[in-house]
TORNU-376032 format. One line per 10 residues: number of its first residue (from 1); for each residue x negated, y, z negated of N, C-alpha, C, O, CB. Coordinates in pm, whole numbers, padded with zeros to 5 digits, always signed. Each point is the difference from the previous one (the first is absolute). Glycine has a CB too. Example, Ala and Ser with C-alpha at 12.3 -4.5 7.8 and 13.67 -1.06 7.14 Angstrom:
1 = -01319 -00569 -00780 +00089 +00119 +00000 -00090 +00120 +00000 -00104 -00002 -00066 +00293 -00115 -00059 ~ -00154 +00222 +00197 -00082 +00119 -00006 +00077 +00109 -00073 -00051 +00111 -00017 -00067 -00174 +00232 $
// end
This chain:
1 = -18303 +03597 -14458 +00134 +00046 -00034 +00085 -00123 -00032 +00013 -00091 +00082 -00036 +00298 +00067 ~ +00086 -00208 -00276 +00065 -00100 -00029 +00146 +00007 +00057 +00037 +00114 +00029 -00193 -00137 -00220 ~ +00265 -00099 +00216 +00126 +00041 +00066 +00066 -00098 -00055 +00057 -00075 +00080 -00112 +00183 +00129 ~ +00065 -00132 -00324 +00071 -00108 -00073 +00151 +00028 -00037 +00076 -00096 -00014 -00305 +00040 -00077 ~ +00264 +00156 +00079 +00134 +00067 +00033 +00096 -00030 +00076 +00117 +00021 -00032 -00224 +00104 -00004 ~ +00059 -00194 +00181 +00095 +00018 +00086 +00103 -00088 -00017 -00016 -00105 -00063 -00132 +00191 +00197 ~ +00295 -00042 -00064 +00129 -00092 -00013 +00047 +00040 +00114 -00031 +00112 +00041 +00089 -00137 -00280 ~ +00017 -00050 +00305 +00081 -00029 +00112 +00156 +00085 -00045 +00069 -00019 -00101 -00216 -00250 +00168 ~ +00169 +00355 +00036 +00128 +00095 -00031 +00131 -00096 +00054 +00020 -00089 +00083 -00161 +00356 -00040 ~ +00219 -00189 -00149 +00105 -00102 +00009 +00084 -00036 +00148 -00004 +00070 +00101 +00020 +00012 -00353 $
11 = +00043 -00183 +00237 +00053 -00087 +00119 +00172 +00012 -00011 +00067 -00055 +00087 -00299 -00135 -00092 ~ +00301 +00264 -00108 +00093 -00020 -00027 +00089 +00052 +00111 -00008 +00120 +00029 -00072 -00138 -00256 ~ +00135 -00035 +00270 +00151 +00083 +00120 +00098 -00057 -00027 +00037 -00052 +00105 -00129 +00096 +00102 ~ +00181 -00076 -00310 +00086 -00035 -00029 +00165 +00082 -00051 +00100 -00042 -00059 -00329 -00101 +00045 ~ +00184 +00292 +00082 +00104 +00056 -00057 -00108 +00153 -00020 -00121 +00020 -00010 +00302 -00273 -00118 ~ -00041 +00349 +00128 -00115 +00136 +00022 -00042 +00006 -00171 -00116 +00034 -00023 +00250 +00153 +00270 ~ -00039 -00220 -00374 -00087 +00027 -00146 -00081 -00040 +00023 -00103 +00065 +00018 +00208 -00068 -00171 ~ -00094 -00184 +00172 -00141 -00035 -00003 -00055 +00023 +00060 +00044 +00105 -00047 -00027 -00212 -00016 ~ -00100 +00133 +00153 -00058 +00026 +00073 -00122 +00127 -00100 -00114 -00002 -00047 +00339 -00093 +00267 ~ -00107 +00192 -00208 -00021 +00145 -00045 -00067 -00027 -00162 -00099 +00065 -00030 +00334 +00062 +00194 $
21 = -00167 -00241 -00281 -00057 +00001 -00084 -00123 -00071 +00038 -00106 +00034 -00053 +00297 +00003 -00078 ~ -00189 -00129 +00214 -00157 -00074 +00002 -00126 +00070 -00002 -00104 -00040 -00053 +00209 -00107 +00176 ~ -00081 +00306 -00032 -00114 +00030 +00000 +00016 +00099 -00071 -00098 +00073 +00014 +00021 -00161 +00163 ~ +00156 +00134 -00254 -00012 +00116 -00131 -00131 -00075 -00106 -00102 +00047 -00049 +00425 +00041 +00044 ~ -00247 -00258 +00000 -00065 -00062 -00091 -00143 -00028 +00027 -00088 -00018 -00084 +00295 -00061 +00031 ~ -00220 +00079 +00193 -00139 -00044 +00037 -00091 +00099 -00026 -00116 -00026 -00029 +00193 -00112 +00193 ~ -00019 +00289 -00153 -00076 +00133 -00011 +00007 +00014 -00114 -00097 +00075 -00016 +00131 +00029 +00197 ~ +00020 -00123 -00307 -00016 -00054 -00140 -00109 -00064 -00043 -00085 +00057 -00067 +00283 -00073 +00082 ~ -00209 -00151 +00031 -00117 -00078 -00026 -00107 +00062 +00015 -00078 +00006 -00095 +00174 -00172 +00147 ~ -00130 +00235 +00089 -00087 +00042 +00048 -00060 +00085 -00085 -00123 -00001 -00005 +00211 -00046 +00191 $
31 = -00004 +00145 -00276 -00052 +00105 -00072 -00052 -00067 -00112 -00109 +00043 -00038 +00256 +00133 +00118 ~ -00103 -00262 -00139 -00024 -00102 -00134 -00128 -00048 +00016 -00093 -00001 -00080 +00323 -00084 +00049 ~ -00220 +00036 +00172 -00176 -00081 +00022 -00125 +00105 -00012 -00121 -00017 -00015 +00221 -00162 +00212 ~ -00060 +00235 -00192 -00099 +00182 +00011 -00051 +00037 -00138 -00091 +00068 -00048 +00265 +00062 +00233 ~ -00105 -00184 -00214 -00008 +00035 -00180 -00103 -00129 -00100 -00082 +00021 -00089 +00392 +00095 +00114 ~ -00268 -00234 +00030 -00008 -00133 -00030 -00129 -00021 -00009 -00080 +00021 +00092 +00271 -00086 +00003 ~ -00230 +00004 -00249 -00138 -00039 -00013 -00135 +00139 -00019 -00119 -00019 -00027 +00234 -00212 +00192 ~ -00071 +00317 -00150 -00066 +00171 -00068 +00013 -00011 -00168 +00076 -00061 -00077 +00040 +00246 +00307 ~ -00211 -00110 -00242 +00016 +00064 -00147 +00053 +00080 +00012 +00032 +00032 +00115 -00178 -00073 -00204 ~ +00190 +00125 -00029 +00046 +00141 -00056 -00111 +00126 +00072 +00046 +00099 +00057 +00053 -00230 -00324 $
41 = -00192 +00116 +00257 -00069 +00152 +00026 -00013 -00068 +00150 -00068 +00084 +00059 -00095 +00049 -00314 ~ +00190 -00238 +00349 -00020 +00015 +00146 +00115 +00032 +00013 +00008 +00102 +00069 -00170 -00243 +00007 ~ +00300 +00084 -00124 +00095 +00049 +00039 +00043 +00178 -00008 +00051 +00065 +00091 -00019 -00326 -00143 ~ -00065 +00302 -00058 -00015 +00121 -00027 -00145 +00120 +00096 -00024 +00120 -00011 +00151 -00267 -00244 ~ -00190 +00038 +00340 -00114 +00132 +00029 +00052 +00074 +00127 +00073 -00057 +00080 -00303 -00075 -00169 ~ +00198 +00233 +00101 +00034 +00105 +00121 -00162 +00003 +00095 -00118 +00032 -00014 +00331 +00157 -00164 ~ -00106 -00254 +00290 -00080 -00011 +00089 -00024 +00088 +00107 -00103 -00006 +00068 +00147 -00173 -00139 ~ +00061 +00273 +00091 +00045 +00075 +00120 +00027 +00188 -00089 +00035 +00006 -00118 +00120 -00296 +00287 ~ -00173 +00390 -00103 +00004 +00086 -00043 +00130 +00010 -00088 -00013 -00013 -00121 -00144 +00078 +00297 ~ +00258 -00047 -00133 +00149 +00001 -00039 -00033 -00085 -00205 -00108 -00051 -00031 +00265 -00002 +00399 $
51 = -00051 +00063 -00452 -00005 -00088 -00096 +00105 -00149 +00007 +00062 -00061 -00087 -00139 +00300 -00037 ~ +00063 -00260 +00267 +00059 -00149 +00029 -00111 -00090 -00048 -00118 +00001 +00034 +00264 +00055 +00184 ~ -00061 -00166 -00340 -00108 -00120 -00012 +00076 -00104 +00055 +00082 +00037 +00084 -00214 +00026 -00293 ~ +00126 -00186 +00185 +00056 -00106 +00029 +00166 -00039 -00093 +00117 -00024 +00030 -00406 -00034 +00039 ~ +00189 +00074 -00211 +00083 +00010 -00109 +00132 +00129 +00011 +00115 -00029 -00032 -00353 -00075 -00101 ~ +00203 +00228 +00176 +00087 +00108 +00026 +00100 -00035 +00102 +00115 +00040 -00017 -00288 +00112 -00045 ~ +00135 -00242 +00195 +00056 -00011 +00087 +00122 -00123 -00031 +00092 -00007 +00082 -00312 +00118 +00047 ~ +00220 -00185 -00221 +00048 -00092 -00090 +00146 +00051 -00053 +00119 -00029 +00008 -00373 -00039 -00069 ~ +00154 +00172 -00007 +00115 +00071 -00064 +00112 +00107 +00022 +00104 +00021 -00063 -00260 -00089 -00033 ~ +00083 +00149 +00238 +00054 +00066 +00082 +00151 -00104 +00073 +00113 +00044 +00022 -00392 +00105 +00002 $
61 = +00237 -00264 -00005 +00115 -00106 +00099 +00112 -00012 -00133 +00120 -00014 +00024 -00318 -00182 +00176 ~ +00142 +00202 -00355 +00097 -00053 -00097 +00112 +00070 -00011 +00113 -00041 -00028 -00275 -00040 -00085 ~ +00105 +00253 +00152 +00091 +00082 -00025 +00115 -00025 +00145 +00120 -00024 +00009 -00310 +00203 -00178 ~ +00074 -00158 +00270 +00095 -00013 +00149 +00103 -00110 -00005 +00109 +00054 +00022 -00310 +00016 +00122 ~ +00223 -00236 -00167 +00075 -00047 -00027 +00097 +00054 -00096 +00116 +00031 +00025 -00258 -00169 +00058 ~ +00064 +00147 -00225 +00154 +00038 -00066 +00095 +00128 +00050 +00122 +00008 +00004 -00241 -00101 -00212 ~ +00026 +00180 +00241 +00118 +00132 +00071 +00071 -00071 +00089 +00106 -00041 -00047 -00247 +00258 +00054 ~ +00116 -00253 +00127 +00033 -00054 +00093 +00113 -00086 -00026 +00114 +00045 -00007 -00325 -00010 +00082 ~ +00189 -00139 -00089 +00076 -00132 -00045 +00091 +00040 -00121 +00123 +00003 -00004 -00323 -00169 +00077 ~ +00081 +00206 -00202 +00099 +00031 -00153 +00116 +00112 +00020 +00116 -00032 -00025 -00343 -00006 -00137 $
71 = +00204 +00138 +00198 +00055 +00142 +00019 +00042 -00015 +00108 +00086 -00088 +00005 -00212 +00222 -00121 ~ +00092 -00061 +00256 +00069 -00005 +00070 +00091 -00118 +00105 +00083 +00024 +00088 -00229 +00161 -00165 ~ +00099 -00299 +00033 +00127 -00090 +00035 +00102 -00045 -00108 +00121 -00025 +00002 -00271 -00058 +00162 ~ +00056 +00085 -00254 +00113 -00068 -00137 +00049 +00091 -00088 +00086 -00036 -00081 -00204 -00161 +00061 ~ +00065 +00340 +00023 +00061 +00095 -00038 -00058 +00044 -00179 +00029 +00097 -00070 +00185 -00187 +00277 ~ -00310 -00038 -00239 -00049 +00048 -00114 -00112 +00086 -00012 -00114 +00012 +00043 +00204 -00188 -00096 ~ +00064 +00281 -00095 -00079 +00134 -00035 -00129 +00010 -00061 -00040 +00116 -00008 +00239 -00054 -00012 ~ -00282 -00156 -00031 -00149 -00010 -00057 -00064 +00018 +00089 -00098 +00069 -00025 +00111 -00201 -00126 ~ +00000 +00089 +00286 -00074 +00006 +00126 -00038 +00139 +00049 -00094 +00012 +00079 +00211 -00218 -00025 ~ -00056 +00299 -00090 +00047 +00133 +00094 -00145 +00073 -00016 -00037 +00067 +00097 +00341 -00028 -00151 $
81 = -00382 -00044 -00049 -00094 +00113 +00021 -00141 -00055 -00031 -00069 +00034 -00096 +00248 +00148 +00032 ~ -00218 -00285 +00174 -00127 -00089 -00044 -00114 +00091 +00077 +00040 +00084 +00080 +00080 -00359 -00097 ~ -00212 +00266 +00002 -00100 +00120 +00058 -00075 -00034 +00128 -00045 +00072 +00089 +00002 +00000 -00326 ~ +00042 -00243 +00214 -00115 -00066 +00108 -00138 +00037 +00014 -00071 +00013 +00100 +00248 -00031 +00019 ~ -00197 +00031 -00229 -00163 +00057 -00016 -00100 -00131 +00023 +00025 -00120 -00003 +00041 +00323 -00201 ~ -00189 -00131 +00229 -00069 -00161 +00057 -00112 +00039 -00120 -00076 -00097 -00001 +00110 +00030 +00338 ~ -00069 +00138 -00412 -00035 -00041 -00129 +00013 -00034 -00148 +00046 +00066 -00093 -00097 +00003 +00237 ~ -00001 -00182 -00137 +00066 -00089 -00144 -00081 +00026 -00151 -00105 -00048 -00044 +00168 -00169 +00228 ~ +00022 +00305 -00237 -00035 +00051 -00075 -00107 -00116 -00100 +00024 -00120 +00017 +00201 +00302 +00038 ~ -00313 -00151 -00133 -00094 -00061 -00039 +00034 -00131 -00153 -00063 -00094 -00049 -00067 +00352 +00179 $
91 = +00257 -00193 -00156 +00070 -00132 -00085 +00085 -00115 +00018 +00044 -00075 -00087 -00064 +00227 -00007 ~ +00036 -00155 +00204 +00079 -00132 +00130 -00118 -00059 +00028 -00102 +00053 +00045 +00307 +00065 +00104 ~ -00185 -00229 -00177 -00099 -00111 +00023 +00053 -00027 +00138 +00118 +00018 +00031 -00171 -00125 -00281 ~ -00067 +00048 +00354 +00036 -00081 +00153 +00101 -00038 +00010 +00091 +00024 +00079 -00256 -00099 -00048 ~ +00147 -00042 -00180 +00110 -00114 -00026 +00132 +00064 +00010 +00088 -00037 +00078 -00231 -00100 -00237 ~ +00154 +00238 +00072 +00130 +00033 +00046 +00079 +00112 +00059 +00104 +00058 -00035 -00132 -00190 -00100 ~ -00087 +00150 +00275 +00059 +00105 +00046 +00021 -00145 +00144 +00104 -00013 +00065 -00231 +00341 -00197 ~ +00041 -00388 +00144 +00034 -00148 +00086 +00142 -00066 -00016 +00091 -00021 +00080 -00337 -00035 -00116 ~ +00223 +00020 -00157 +00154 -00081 -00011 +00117 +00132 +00014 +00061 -00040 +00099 -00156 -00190 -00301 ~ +00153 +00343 +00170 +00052 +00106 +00069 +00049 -00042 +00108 +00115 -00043 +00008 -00246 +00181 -00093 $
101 = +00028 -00129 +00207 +00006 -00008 +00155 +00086 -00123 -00027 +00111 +00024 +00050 -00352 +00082 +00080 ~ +00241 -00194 -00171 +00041 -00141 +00020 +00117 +00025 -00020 +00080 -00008 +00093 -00250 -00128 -00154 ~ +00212 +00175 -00072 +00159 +00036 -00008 +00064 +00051 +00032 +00114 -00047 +00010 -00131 +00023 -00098 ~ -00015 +00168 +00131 +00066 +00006 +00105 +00014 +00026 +00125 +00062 +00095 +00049 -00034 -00092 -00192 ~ -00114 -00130 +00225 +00029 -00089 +00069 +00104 -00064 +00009 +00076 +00002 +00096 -00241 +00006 -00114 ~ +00181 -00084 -00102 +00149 -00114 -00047 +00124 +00103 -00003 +00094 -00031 +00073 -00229 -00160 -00266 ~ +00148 +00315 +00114 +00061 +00050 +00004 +00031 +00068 +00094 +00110 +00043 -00035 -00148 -00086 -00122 ~ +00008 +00097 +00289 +00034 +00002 +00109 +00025 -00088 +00113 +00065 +00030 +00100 -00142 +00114 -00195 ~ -00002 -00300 +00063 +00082 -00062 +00080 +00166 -00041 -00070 +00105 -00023 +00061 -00358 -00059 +00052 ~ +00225 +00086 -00270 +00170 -00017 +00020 +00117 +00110 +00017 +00122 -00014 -00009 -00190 -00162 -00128 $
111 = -00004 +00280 +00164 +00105 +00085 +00032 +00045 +00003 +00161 +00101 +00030 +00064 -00191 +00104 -00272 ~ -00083 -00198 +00242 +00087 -00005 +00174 +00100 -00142 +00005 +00095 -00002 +00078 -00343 +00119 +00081 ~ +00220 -00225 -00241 +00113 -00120 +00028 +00133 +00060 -00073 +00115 -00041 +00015 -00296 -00189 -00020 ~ +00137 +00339 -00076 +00182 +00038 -00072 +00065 +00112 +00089 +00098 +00060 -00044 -00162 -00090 -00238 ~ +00000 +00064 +00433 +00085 +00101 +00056 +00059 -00124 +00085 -00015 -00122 +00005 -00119 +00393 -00008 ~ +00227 -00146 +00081 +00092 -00071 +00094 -00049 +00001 +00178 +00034 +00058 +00103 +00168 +00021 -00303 ~ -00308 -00188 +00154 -00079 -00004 +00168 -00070 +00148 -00007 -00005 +00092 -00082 +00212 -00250 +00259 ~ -00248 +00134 -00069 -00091 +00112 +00066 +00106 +00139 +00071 -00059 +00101 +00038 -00148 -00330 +00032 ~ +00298 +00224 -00063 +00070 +00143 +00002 +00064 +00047 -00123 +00095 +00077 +00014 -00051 -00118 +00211 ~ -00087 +00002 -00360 +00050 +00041 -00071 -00048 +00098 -00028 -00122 -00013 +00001 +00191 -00143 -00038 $
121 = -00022 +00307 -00004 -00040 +00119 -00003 -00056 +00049 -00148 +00062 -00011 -00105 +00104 +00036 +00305 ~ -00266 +00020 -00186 -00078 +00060 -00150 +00093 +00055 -00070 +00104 +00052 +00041 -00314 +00011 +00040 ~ +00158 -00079 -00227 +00090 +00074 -00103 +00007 +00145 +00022 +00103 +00067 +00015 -00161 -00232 -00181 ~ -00084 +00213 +00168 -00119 +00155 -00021 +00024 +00037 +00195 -00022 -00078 +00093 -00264 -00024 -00358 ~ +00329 +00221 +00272 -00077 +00038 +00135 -00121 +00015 +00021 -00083 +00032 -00086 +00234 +00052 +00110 ~ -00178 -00111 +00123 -00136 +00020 +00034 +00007 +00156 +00053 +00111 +00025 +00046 -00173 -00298 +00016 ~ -00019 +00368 -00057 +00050 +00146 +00052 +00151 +00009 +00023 +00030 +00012 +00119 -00252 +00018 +00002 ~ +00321 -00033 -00206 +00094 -00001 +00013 +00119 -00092 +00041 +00120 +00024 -00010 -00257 +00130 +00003 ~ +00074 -00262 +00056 +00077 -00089 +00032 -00022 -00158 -00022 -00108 -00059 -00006 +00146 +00246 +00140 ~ +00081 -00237 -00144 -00013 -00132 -00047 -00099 -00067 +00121 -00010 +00043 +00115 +00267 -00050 -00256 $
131 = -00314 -00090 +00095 -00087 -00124 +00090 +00016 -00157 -00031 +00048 -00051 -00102 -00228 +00230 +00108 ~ +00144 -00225 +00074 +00029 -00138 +00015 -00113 -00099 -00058 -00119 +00017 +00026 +00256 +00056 +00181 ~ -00083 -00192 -00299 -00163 -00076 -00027 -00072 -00038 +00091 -00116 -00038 -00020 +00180 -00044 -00139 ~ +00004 +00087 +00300 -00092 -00045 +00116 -00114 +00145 +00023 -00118 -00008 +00034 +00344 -00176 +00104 ~ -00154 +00301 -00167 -00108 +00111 +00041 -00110 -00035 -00157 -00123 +00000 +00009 +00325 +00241 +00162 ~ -00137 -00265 -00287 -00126 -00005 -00128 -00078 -00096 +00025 -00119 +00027 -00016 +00241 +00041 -00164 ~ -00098 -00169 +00213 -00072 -00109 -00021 -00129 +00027 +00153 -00122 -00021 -00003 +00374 -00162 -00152 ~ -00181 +00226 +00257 -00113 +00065 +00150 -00082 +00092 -00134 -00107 -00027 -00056 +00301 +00083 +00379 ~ -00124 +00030 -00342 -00067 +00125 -00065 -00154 -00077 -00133 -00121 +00021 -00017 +00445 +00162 +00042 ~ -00254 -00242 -00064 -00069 -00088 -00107 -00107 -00081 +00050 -00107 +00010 -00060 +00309 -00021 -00054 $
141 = -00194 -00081 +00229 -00099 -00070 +00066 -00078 +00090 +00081 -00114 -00046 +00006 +00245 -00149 -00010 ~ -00117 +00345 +00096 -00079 +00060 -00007 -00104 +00063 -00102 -00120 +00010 +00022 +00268 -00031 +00125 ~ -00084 +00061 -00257 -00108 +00068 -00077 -00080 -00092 -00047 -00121 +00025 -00004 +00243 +00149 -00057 ~ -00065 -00319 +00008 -00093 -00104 -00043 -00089 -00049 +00059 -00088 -00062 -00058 +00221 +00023 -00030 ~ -00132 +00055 +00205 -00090 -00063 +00144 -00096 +00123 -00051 -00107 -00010 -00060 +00289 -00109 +00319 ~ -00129 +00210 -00228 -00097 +00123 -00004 -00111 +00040 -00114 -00066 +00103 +00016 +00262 -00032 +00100 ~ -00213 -00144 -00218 -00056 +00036 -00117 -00032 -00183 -00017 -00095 -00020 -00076 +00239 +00307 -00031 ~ -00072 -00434 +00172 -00134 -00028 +00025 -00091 -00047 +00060 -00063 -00106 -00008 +00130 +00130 -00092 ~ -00072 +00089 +00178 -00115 +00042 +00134 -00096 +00049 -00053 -00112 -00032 +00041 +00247 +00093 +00126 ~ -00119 +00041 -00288 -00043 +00102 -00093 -00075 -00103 -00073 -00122 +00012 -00003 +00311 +00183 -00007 $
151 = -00129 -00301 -00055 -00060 -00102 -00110 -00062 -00062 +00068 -00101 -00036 -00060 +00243 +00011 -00091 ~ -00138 -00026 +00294 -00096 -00081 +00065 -00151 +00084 +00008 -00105 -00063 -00018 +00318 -00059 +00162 ~ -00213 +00270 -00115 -00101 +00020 +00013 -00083 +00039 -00084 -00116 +00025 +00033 +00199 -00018 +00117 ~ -00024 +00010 -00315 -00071 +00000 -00116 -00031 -00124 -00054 -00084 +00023 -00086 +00175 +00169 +00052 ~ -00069 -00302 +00038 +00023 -00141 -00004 -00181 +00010 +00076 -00107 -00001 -00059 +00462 -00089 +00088 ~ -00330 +00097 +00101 -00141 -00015 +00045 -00099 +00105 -00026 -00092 -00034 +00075 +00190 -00087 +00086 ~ -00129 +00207 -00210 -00068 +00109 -00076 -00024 -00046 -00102 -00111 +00015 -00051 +00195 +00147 +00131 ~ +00011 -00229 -00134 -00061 -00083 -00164 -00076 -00082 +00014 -00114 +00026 -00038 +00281 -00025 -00068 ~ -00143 -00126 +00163 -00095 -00095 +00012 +00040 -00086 +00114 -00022 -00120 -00014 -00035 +00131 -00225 ~ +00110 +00029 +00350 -00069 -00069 +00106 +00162 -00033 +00078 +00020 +00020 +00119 -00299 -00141 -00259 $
161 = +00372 +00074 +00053 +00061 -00125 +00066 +00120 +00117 +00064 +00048 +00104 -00045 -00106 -00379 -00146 ~ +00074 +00205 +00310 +00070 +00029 +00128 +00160 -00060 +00011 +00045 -00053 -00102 -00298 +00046 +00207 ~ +00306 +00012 -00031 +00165 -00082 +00057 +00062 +00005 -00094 -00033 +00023 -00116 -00012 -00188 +00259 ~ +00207 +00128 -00066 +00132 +00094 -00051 +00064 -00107 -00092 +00103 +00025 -00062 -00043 +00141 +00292 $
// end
């Protein structure tokens, strides 16, 4: 079993953003490395009953950031009706359902440096009510953790390699 993956979780305590962004970002990387160094049809193969691939799970986080971050904190209307589907349709190349993820990435971290701290309240309600970037960004580093736990264990189903 290979474990060439592994990284040391962050050390940051300097303040509750940082802190809070360190490991949004770390559960970010983490998903990136999952991906990293695959082809197209490994990234794309279904390993598990469900139609979760690696590549789907990629693209599933692209949508979750932009709703999240795009829409319901920043209030943009393009955001409002993304599907989060975890299959990538067959004319999206890896490349850019990967570079995607990346952007917005960027584009949600600058929407969290353009709010006002961590009690600043969402544009979009959440079930009805406004929320705080401190609840999106929890909300956000849970699901990202969570899917990649998901990529770690298709990661090793592909070919071997292990750690976060």
């Amino acid at each position: 079993m290979l474990e060439s993956q592994r990284e040391r979780v962050p050390l940051n305590d300097g303040g509750e953003l940082d802190t809070a962004l360190a490991f949004l970002t770390f559960a970010r990387s983490c998903v990136l490395k999952k991906v990293n160094g695959l082809d197209a049809e490994q990234l794309r193969r279904r390993l598990v009953v469900s139609d979760t691939t690696l590549l789907g799970l990629v693209q599933h986080l692209t949508d979750a950031e932009r709703y999240w971050f795009g829409y319901t904190l920043a209030g943009d209307p393009q955001y409002a009706d993304l599907d989060f589907d975890m299959v990538v349709a067959p004319d999206r190349s890896a490349d850019q359902v990967i570079a995607a993820y990346r952007n917005a990435i960027a584009e949600s971290d600058a929407h969290i440096h353009a709010a006002d701290g961590l009690d600043a309240r969402t544009a979009r309600p959440v079930n009805d009510e406004p929320r705080t970037l401190r609840w999106v960004l929890a909300h956000m580093t849970g699901e990202t953790v969570r899917h990649a736990g998901h990529a770690d264990i298709l990661r090793e189903l592909v070919d071997g390699v292990t750690g976060r």
